[in-house]
C-alpha positions in Angstrom: 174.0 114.3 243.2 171.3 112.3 245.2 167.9 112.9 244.5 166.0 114.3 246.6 162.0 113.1 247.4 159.2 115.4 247.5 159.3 114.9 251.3 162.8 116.9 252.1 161.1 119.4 249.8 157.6 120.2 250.7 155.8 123.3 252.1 154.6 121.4 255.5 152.0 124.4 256.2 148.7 124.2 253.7 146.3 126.1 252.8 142.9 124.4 251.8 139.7 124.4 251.6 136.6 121.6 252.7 133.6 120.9 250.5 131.3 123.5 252.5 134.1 126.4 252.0 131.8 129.1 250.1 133.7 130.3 247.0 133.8 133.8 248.5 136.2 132.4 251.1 138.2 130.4 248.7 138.9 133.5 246.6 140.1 135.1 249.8 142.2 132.6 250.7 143.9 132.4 247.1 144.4 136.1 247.2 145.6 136.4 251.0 148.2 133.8 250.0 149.3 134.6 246.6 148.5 131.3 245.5 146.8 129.8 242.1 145.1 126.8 243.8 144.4 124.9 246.8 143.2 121.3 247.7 140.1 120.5 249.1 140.2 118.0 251.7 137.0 116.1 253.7 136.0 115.9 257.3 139.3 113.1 257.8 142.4 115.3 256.0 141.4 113.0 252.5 142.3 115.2 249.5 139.0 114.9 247.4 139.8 117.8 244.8 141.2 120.8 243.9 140.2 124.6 242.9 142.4 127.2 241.0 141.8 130.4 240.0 141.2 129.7 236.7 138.0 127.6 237.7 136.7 130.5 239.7 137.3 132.7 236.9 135.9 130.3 234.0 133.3 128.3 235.9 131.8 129.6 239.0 128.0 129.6 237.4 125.7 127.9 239.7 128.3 126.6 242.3 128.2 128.1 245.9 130.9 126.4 247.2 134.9 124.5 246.7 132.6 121.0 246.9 130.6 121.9 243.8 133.6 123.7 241.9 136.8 121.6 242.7 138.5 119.8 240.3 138.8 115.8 240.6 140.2 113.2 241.4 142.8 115.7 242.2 146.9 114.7 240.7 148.5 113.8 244.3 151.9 113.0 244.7 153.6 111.0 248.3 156.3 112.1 250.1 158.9 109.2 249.1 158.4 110.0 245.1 161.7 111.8 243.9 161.8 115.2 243.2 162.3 114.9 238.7 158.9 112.5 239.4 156.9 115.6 240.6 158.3 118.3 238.0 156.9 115.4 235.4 153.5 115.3 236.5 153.4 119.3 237.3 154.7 119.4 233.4 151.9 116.9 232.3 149.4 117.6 233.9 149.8 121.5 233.5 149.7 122.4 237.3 152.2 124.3 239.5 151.5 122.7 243.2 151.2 119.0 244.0 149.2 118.5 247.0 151.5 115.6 249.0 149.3 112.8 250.7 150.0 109.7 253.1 149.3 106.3 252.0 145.9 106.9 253.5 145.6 110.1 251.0 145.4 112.6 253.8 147.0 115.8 252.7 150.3 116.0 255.1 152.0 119.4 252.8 152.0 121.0 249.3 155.1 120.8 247.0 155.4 123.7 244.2 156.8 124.4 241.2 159.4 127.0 243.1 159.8 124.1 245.6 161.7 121.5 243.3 163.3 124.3 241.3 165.2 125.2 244.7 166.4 121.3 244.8 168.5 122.1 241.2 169.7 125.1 241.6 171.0 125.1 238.2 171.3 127.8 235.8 169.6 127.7 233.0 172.8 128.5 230.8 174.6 125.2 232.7 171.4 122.8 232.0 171.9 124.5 228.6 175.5 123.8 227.8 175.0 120.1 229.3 171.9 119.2 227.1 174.2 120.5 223.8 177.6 119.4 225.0 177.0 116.1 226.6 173.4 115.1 225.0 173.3 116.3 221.6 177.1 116.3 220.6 178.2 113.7 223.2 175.4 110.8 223.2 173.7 111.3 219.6 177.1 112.6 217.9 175.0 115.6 216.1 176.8 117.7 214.9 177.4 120.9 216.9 174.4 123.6 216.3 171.9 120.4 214.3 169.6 121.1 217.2 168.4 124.8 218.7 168.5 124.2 223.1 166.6 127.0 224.7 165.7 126.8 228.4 163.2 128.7 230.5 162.9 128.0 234.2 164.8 124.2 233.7 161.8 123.5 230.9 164.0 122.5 227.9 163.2 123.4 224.3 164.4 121.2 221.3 164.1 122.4 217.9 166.0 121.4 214.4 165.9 118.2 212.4 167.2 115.0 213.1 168.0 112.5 210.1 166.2 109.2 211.6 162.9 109.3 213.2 163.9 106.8 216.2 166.5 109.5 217.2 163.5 112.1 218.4 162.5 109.8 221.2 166.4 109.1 222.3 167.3 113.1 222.1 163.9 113.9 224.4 164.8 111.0 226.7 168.4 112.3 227.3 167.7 115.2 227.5 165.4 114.6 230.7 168.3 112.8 232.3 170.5 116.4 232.6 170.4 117.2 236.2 167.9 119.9 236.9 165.8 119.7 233.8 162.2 120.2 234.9 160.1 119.4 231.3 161.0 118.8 227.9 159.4 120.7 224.5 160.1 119.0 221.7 160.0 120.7 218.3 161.7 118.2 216.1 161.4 117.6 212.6 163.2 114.3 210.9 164.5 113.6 207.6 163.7 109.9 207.0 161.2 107.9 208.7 162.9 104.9 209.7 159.8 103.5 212.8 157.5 102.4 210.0 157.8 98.5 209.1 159.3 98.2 205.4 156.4 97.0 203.4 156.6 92.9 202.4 157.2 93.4 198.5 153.8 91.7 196.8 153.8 87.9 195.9 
């Protein structure tokens, strides 16, 4: 399958905020739209931050308005970035909307977590039974059942023990590679620790 760019996927219509926007408004907004967060953009369409919920509800204190509360630099991503791209940074960087910029950073649409999980339209059973089957069995030749796959919403849970250290890396990496996978939790354990230099034995 072709992946797809954040472009072909985007919500085109935004909702945001300016500096100025009193936080009243902003909670409005967040409420009117059923939405966790929205970018705040300057007088020329530049996104300059963000403001979620959660930093009305923790930290509203002294500010007065989305300027003095936003988060920055807000995490952008541009249209021609592929679609696995932006569910890495949403997973990374714990957020579910990416505001989408230009190359001049003017906000041009919004793409969300429900957004890129439309684009895989996988089950969570088939991301399942390809992680184990081709992944696990197929490319690290584990035995069948070494390693517990659980998967939530295309976010991928590892957990068991490998023998070698240098195979936790491989099994995460793969794992990312199975169409529709959106993050990966990794709750290895390993037998023998084979990424440490042997020691030089003493002159």
């Amino acid at each position: 399958m072709e992946t797809r760019t954040v472009g072909e996927v985007m919500t085109r219509e935004v909702v945001c905020a300016n500096r100025q926007t009193p936080l009243g408004d902003v909670v409005r907004l967040l409420d009117r739209h059923r939405i966790r967060a929205l970018p705040v953009v300057d007088h020329d369409d530049k996104v300059v931050g963000v403001v979620s919920g959660a930093d009305l509800a923790h930290g509203a204190g002294a500010a007065t308005t989305a300027g003095e509360l936003m988060a920055t630099p807000a995490v952008t991503i541009h249209p021609e970035q592929r679609v696995p791209d932006a569910a890495r940074l949403m997973e990374r960087q714990s957020v579910d909307r990416l505001p989408v910029v230009d190359e001049e950073d003017r906000l041009i649409g919004i793409a969300t977590r429900r957004d890129l999980l439309r684009v895989f339209r996988r089950t969570d059973d088939e991301i399942r039974r390809q992680v184990m089957e081709e992944v696990l069995v197929g490319a690290l030749n584990l035995p069948p059942g070494a390693v517990a796959v659980s998967v939530r919403d295309g976010m991928v849970t590892l957990e068991g023990r490998l023998h070698r250290r240098s195979d936790i890396p491989l099994a995460v990496r793969s794992t990312w590679r199975a169409e529709g996978v959106v993050g990966v939790v990794s709750k290895l354990g390993f037998d023998l620790d084979d990424t440490r230099p042997a020691q030089p034995a003493a002159h």
